[in-house]
C-alpha positions in Angstrom: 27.6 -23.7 17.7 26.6 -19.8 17.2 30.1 -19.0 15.8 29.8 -21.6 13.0 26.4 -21.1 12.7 25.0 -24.8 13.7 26.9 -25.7 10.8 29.9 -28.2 9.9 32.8 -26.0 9.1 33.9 -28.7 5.8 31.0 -30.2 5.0 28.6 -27.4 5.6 25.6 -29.5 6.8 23.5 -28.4 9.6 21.7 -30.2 12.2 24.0 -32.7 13.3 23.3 -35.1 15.4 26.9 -35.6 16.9 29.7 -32.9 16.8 33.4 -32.7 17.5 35.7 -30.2 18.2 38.3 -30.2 15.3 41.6 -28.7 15.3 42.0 -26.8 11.7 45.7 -26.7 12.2 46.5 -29.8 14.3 48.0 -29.3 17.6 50.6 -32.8 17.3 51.0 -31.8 21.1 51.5 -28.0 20.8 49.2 -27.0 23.8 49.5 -23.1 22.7 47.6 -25.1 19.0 45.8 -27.3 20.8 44.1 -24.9 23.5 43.8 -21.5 21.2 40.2 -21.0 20.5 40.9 -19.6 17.0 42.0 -23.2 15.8 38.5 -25.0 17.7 36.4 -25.7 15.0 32.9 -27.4 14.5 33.2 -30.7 12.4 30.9 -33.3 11.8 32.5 -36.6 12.7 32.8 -37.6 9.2 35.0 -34.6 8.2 36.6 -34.9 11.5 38.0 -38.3 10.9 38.8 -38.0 7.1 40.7 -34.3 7.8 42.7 -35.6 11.5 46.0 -34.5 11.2 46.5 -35.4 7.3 45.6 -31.8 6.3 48.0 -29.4 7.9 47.7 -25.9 6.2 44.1 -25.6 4.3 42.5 -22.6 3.7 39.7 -21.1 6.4 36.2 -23.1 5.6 34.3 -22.0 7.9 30.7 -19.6 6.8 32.7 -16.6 8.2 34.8 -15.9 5.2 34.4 -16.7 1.8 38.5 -17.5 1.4 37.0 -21.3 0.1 34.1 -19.8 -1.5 36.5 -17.5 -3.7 39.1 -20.4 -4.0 37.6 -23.8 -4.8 33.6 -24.5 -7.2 31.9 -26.9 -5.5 29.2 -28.3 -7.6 26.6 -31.3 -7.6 24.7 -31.9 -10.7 21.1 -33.2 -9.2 20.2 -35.5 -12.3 21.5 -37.8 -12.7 23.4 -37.2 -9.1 26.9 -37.9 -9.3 29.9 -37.3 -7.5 30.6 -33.7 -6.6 33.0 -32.0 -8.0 35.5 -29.8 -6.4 37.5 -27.6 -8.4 40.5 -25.4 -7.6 40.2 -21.9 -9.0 44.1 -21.3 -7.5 47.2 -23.5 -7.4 48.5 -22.4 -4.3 49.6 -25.4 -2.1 46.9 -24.4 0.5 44.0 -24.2 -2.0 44.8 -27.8 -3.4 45.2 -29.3 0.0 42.1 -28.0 0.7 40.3 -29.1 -2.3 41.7 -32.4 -2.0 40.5 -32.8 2.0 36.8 -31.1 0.3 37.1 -33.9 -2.6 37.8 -36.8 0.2 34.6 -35.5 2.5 32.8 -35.2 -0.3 33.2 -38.6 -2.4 34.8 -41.0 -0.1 38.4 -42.4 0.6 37.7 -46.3 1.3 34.2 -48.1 1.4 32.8 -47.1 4.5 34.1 -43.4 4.1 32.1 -43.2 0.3 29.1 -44.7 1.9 29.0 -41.3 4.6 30.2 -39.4 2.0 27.0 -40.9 0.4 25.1 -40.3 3.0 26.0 -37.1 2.7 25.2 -35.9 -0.5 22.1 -37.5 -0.5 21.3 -34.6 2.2 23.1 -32.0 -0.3 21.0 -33.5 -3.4 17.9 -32.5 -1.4 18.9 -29.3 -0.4 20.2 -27.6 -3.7 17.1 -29.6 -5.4 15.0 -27.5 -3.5 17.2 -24.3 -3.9 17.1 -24.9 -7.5 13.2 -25.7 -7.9 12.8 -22.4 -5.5 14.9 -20.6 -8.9 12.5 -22.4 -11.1 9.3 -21.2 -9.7 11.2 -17.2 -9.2 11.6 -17.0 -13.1 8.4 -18.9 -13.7 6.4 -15.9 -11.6 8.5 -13.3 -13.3 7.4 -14.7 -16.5 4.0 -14.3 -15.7 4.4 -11.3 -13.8 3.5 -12.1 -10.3 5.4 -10.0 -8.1 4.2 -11.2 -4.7 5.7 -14.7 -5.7 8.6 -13.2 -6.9 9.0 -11.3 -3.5 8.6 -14.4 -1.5 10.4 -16.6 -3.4 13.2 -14.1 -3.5 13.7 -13.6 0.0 13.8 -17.8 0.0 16.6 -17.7 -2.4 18.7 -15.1 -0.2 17.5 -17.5 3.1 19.5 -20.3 0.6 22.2 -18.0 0.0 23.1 -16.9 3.5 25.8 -18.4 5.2 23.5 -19.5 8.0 22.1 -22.3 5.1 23.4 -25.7 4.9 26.1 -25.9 1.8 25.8 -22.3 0.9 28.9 -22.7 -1.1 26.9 -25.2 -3.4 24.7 -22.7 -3.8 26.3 -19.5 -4.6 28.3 -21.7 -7.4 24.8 -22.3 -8.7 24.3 -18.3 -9.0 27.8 -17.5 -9.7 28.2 -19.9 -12.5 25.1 -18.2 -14.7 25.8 -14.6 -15.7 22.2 -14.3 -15.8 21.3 -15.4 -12.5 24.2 -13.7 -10.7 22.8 -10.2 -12.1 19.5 -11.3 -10.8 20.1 -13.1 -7.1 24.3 -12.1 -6.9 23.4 -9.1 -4.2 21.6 -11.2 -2.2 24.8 -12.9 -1.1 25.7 -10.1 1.5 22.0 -10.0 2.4 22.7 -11.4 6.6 26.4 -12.7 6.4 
């Protein structure tokens, strides 16, 4: 739990309420793969059982590097909310696998695995609503000058930001995308990794 920061290593969401222990390179009976603590990984059930074996050589998701981060946008547009998108910045055969296993957790596979997938974003439409409506009020206090707001809401941005957050990735896109707001919030991403 403390080396994946309470967090699902796919999915990013925190707090779960039932874990498993997921095998980023699957073991198919290999007990040197099976038992090496670099290849246990914290997954949700829902990532766990869309990934399984199906996705053999994806890149590293977890919050301790930003290999995905760097690699694949991840991006919900709040209003209307629609599917996320997940787009690869590299062709590499690793980076597409990857975004492809992101794109599945993300949107769904067959009926039951949208309505989790569902499920799920409904947690990540709250979450980067909030982020964004924390941006709002930042620029809104800047505007007016109020640098005790702009203090506190800045250190709740780089809270958002840290890799401790639930789906920091969605939120860093958020920053990186804008020119503007990467010049203003983009050094807070180092700020606790």
């Amino acid at each position: 739990m403390d080396d994946f920061k309470n967090k699902c290593y796919l999915c990013e969401q925190d707090e779960l309420a039932s874990i498993n222990i997921e095998h980023r390179i699957p073991h198919r009976g290999d007990a040197d793969l099976k038992f090496d603590w670099n290849n246990l990984f914290l997954a949700c059930p829902h990532c766990n059982n869309i990934k399984l074996a199906k996705y053999g050589d994806i890149l590293d998701c977890t919050c301790k590097t930003d290999e995905v981060e760097d690699s694949i946008k991840l991006k919900l547009d709040s209003f209307p909310m629609s599917e996320v998108e997940v787009v690869a910045n590299r062709m590499d055969d690793r980076t597409k696998q990857t975004a492809e296993l992101l794109d599945a957790v993300y949107n769904g596979t067959t009926p039951m695995k949208t309505k989790e997938a569902e499920n799920l974003t409904s947690k990540l439409d709250a979450e980067i609503y909030q982020f964004q409506q924390q941006l709002r009020r930042y620029l809104e206090a800047k505007k007016h000058g109020d640098e005790e707001e702009m203090r506190s809401l800045r250190r709740k941005i780089g809270y958002g930001l840290q890799k401790t957050s639930p789906f920091t990735s969605f939120k860093r896109w958020i920053i990186r995308d804008n020119p503007k707001r990467n010049i203003e919030f983009g050094d807070l991403f180092e700020v606790g990794d």
